[in-house]
TORKOL-4160 file (C-alpha; in steps of 0.2 Angstrom, whole numbers, padded with zeros to 4 digits, m for minus):
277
<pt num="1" X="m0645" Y="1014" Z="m1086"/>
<pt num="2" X="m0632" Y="1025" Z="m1092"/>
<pt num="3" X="m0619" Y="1022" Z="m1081"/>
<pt num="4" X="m0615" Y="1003" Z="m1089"/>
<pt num="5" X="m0618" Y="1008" Z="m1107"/>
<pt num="6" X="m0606" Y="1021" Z="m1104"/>
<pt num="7" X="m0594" Y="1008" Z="m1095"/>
<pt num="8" X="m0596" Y="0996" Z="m1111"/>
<pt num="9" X="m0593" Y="1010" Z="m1123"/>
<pt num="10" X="m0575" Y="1015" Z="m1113"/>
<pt num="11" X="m0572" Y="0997" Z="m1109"/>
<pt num="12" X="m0559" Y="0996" Z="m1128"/>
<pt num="13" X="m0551" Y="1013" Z="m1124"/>
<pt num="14" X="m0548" Y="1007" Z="m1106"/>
<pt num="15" X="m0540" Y="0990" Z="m1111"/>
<pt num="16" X="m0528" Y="0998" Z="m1124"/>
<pt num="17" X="m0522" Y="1013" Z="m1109"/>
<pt num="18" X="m0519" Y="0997" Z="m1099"/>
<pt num="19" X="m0508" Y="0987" Z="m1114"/>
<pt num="20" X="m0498" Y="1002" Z="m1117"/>
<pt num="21" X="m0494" Y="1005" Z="m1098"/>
<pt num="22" X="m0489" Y="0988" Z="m1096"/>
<pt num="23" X="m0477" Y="0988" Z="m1112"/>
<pt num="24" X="m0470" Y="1004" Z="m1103"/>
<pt num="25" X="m0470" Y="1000" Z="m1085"/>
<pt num="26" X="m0463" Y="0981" Z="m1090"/>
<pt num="27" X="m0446" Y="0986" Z="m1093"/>
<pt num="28" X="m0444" Y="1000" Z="m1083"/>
<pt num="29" X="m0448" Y="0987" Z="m1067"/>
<pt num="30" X="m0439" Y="0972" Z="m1076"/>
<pt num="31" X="m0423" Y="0985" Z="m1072"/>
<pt num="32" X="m0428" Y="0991" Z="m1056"/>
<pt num="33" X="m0429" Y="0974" Z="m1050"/>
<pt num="34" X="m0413" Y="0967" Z="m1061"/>
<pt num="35" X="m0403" Y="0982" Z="m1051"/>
<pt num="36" X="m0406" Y="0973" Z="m1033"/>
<pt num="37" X="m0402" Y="0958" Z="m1039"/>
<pt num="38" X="m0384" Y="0949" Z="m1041"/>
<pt num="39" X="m0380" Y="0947" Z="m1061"/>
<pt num="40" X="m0379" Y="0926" Z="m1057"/>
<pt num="41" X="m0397" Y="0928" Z="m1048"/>
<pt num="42" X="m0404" Y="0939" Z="m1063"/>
<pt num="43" X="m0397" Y="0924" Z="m1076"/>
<pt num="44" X="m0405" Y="0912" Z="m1064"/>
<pt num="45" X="m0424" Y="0919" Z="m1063"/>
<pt num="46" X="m0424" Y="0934" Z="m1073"/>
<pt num="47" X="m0441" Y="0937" Z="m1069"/>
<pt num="48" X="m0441" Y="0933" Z="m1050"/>
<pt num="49" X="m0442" Y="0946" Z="m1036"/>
<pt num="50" X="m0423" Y="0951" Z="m1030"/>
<pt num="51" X="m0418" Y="0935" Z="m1015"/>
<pt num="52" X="m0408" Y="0943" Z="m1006"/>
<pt num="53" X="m0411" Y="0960" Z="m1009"/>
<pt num="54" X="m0395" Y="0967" Z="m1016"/>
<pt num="55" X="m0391" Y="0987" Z="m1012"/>
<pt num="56" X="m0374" Y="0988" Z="m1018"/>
<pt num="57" X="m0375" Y="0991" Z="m1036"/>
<pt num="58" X="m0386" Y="1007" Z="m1034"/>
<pt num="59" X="m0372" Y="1012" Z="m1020"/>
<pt num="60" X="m0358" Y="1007" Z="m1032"/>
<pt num="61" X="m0367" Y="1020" Z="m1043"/>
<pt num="62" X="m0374" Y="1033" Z="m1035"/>
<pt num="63" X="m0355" Y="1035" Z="m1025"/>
<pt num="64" X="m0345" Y="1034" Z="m1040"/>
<pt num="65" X="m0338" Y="1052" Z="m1047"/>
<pt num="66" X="m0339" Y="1049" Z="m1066"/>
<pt num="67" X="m0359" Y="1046" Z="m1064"/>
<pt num="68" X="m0362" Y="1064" Z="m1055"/>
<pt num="69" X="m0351" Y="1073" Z="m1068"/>
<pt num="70" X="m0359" Y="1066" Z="m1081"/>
<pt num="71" X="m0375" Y="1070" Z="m1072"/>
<pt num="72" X="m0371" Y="1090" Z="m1073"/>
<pt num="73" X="m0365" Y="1089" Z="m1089"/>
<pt num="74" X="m0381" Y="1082" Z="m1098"/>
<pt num="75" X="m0391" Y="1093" Z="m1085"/>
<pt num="76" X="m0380" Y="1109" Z="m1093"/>
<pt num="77" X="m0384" Y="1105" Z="m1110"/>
<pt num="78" X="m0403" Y="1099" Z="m1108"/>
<pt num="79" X="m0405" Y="1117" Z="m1099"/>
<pt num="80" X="m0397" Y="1130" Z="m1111"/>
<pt num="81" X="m0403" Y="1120" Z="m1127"/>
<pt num="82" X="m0420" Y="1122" Z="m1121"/>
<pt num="83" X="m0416" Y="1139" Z="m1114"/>
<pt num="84" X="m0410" Y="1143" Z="m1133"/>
<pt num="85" X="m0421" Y="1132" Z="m1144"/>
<pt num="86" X="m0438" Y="1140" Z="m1133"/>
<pt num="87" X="m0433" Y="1158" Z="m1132"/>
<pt num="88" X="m0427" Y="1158" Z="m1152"/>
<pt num="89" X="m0445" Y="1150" Z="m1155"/>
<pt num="90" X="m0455" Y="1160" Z="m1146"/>
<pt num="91" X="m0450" Y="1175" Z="m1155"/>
<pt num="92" X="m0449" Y="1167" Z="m1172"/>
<pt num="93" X="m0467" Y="1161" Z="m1167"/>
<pt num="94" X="m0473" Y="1175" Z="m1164"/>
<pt num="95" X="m0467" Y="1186" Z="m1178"/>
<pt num="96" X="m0476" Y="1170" Z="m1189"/>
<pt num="97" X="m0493" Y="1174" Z="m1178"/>
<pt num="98" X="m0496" Y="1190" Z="m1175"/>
<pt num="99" X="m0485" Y="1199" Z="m1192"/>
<pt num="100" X="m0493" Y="1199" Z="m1209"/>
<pt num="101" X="m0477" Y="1202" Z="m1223"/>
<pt num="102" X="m0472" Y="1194" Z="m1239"/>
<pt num="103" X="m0466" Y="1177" Z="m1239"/>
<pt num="104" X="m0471" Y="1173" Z="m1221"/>
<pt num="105" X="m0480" Y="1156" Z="m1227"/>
<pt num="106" X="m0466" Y="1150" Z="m1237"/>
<pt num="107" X="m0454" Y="1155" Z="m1222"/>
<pt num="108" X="m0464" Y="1145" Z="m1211"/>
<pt num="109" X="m0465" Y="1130" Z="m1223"/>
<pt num="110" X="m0446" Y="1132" Z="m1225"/>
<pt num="111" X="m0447" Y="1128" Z="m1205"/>
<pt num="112" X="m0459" Y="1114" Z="m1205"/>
<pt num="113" X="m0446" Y="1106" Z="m1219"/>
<pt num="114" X="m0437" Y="1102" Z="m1205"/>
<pt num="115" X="m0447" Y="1090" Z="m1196"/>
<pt num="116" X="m0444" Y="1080" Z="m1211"/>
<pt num="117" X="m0423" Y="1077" Z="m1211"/>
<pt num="118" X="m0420" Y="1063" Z="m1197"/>
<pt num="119" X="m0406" Y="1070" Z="m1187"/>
<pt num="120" X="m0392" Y="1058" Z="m1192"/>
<pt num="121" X="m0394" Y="1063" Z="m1211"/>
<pt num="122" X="m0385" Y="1079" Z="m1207"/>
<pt num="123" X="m0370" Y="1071" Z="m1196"/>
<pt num="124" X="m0357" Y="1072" Z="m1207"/>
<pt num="125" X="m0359" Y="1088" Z="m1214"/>
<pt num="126" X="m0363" Y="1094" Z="m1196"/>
<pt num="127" X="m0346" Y="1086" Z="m1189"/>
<pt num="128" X="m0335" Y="1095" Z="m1205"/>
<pt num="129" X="m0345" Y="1111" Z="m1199"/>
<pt num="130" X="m0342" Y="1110" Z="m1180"/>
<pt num="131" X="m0324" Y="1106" Z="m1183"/>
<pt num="132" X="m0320" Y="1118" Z="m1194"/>
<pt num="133" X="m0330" Y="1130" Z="m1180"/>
<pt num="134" X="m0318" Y="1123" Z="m1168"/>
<pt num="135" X="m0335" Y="1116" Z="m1158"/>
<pt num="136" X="m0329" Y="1100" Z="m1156"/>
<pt num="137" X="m0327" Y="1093" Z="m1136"/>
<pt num="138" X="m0334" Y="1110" Z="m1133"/>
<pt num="139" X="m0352" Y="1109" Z="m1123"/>
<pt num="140" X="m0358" Y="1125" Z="m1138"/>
<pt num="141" X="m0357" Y="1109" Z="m1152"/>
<pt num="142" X="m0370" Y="1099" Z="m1145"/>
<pt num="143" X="m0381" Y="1113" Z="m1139"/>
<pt num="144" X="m0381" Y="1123" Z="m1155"/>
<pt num="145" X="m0388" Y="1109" Z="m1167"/>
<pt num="146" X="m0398" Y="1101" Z="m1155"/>
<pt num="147" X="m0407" Y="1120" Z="m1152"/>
<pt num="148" X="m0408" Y="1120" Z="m1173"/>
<pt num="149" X="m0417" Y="1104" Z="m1174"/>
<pt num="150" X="m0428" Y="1107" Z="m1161"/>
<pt num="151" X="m0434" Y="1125" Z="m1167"/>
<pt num="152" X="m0446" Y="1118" Z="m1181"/>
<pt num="153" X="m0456" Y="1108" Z="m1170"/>
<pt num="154" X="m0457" Y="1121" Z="m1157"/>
<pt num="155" X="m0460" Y="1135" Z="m1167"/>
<pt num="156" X="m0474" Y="1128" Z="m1177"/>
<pt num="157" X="m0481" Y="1120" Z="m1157"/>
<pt num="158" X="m0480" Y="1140" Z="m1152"/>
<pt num="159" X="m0485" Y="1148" Z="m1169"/>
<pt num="160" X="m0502" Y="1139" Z="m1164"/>
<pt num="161" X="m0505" Y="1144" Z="m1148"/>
<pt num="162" X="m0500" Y="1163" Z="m1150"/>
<pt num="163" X="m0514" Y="1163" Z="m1166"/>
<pt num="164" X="m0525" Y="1158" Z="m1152"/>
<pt num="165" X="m0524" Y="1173" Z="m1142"/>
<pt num="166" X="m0539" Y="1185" Z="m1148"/>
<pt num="167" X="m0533" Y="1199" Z="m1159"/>
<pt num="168" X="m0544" Y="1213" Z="m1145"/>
<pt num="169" X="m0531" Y="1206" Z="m1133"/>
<pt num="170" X="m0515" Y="1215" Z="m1145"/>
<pt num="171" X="m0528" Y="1231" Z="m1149"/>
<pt num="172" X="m0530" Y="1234" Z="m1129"/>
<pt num="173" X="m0512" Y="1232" Z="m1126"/>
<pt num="174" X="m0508" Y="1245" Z="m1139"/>
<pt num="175" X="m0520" Y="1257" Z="m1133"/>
<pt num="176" X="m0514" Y="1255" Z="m1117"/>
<pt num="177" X="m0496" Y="1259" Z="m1126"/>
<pt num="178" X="m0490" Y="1242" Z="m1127"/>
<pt num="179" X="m0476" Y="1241" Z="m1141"/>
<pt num="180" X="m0476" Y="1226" Z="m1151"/>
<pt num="181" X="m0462" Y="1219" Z="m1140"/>
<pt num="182" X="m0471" Y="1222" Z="m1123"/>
<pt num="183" X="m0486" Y="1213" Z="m1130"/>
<pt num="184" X="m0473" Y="1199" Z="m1132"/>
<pt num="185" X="m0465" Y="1201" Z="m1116"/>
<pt num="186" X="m0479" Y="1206" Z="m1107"/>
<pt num="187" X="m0494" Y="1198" Z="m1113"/>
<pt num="188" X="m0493" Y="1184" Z="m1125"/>
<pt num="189" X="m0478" Y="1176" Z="m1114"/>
<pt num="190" X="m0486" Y="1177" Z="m1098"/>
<pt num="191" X="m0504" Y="1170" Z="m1107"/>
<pt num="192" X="m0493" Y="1156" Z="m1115"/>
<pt num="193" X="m0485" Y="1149" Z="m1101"/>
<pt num="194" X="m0494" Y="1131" Z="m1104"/>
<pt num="195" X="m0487" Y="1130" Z="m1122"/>
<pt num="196" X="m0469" Y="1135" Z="m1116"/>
<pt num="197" X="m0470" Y="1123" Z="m1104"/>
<pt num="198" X="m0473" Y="1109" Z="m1116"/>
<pt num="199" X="m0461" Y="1113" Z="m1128"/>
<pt num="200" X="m0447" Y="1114" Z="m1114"/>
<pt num="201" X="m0449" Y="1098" Z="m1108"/>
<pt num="202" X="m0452" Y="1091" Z="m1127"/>
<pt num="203" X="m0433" Y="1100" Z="m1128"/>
<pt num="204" X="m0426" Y="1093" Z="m1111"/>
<pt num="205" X="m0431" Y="1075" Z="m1114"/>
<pt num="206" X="m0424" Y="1076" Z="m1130"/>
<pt num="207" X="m0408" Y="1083" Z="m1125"/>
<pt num="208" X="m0407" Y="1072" Z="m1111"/>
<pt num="209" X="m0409" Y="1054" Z="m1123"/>
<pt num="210" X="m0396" Y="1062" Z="m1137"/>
<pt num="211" X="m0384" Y="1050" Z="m1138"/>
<pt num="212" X="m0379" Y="1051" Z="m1158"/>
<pt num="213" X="m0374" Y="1070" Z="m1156"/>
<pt num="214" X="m0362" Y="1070" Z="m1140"/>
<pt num="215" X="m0354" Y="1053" Z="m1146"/>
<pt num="216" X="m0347" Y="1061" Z="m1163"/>
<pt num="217" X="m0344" Y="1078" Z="m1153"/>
<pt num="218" X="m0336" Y="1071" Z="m1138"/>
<pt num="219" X="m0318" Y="1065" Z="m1135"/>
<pt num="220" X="m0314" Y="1071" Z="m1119"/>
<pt num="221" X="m0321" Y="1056" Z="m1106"/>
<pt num="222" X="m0324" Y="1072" Z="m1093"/>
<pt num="223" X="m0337" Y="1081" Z="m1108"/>
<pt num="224" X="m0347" Y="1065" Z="m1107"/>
<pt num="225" X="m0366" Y="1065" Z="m1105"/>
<pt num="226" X="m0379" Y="1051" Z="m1096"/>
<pt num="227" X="m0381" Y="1040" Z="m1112"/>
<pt num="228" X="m0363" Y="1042" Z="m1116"/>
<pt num="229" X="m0357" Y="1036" Z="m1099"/>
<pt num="230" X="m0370" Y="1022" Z="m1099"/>
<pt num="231" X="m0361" Y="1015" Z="m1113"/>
<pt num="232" X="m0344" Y="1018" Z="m1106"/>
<pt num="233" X="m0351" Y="1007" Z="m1089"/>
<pt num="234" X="m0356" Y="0995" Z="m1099"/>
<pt num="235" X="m0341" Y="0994" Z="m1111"/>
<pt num="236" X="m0332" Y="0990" Z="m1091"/>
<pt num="237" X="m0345" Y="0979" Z="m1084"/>
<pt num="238" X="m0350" Y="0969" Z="m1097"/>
<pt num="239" X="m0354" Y="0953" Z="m1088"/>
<pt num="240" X="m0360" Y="0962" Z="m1072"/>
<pt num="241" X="m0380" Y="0965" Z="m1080"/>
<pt num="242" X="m0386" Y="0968" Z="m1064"/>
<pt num="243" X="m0375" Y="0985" Z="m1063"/>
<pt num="244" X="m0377" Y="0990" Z="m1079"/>
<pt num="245" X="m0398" Y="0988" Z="m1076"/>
<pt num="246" X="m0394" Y="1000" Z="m1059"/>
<pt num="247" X="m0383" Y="1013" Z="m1069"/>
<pt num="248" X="m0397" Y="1014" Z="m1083"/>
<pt num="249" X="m0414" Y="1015" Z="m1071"/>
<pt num="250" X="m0401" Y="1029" Z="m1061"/>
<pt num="251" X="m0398" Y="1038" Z="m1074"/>
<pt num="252" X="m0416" Y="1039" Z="m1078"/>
<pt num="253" X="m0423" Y="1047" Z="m1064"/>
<pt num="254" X="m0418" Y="1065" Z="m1067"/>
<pt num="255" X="m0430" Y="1065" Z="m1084"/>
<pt num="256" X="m0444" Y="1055" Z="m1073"/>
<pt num="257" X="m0444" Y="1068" Z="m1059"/>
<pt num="258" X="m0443" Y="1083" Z="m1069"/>
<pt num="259" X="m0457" Y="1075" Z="m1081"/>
<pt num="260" X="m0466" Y="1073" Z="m1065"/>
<pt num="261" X="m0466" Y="1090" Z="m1060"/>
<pt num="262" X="m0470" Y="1096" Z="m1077"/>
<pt num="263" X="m0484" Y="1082" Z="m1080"/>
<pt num="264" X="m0497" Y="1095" Z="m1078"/>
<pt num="265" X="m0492" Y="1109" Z="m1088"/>
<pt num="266" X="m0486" Y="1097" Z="m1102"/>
<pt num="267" X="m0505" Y="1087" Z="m1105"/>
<pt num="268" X="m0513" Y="1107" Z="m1101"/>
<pt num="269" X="m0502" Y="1114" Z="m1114"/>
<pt num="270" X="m0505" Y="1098" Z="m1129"/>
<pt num="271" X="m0526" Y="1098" Z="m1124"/>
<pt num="272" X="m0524" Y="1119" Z="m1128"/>
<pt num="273" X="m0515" Y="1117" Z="m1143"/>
<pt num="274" X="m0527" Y="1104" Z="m1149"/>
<pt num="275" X="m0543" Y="1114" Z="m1147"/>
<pt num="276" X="m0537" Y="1129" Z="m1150"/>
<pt num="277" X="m0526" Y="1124" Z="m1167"/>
């Protein structure tokens, strides 16, 4: 008797999982499917399965040299921003969680008050910076603001999770003659490794879609980035769709595989920071 009321009860929350998956699986298929497709066969029945099969735009792609040096140079980027923006946090977190002094609220409002300027507000003060840094076409201009504007949403993600940990957890490690840094290091990192996975791949993904930041930063075609270079293929294949859908489901697959692989530790860390926020 339960088992259908409870069927009926999750029937609404089913149907909208399924209405959002197919708004996100539709156009991620519609290009898959464009890629194998000749661009006078995708104008013809856009919506048809590929007849013949057509290899050669992925192969045009997936052989070309520009593609795999873009390729290591958004992979550079994504891994030392996050590498800066989640070691930075951590510690700033963690000094806002476990220290008690004066100001420390207002210091972590002062953070949180960056969740509220959109990124392109700062780009032209940002750009006069940089230049006069001499940051510009130089990999540091991109990675230092994108690791400042993703530090108040991390720290305020890892500020919640290191208040979590029981305060007898920091008494025993001092008795055991923990300084405050070896709890850090020790204990709390070790203890947080769900909450640091979620903000790194948060910090990755955004990394890997930032297309405003490396445009205005970078002249020098061999400085380019994915998005960068997706516009730069379709600026030299404008009529040929077909190839364009192939370079962008390509370049898309490095931030689905690694999403993949972190899938589990990303939902883990979220349902922890909910209940335990």
């Amino acid at each position: 008797m339960t088992t259908p009321l409870r069927g009926l009860r999750t029937a609404p929350t089913h149907a909208i999982l399924w209405v959002a998956a197919v708004f996100v699986l539709v156009p991620f298929l519609y290009g898959v499917l464009g890629g194998f497709k000749t661009s006078g066969a995708l104008s013809a029945d856009p919506l048809g399965p590929p007849s013949p099969w057509v290899t050669g735009n992925y192969t045009d792609v997936v052989t070309s040299g520009p593609f795999w040096r873009q390729l290591a140079n958004s992979l550079f980027i994504a891994v030392a921003t996050t590498a800066l923006v989640v070691s930075l946090s951590a510690m700033a977190a963690f000094a806002f969680a476990r220290f008690a002094f004066r100001g420390r609220e207002a210091l972590f409002t002062l953070f949180t008050v960056g969740l509220m300027f959109p990124f392109a507000v700062a780009i032209l003060p940002l750009f006069v910076l940089l230049r006069a840094f001499g940051l510009l076409d130089n990999p540091l201009g991109v990675i230092l603001p994108q690791a400042a504007f993703g530090l108040p949403l991390t720290v305020i993600i890892l500020r919640t999770f290191f208040r979590s940990i029981p305060k007898e957890v920091e008494e025993a490690a001092t008795i055991d003659g923990c300084t405050a840094f070896g709890f850090f290091w020790r204990v709390l990192l070790p203890m947080a490794r769900p909450a640091l996975a979620t903000v790194s791949v948060l910090a990755i993904v955004a990394s890997w879609n930032n297309f405003f930041l490396p445009l205005v930063v970078f002249n020098d075609p061999n400085l380019w980035t994915l998005p960068l270079g997706v516009q730069q293929f379709h600026g030299e294949y404008m009529a040929d769709t077909a190839r364009i859908l192939a370079y962008v489901v390509i370049s898309t697959l490095p931030a689905l595989a690694f999403y993949a692989v972190a899938e589990r530790h990303l939902v883990s860390g979220l349902t922890a920071g909910a209940t335990k926020g």
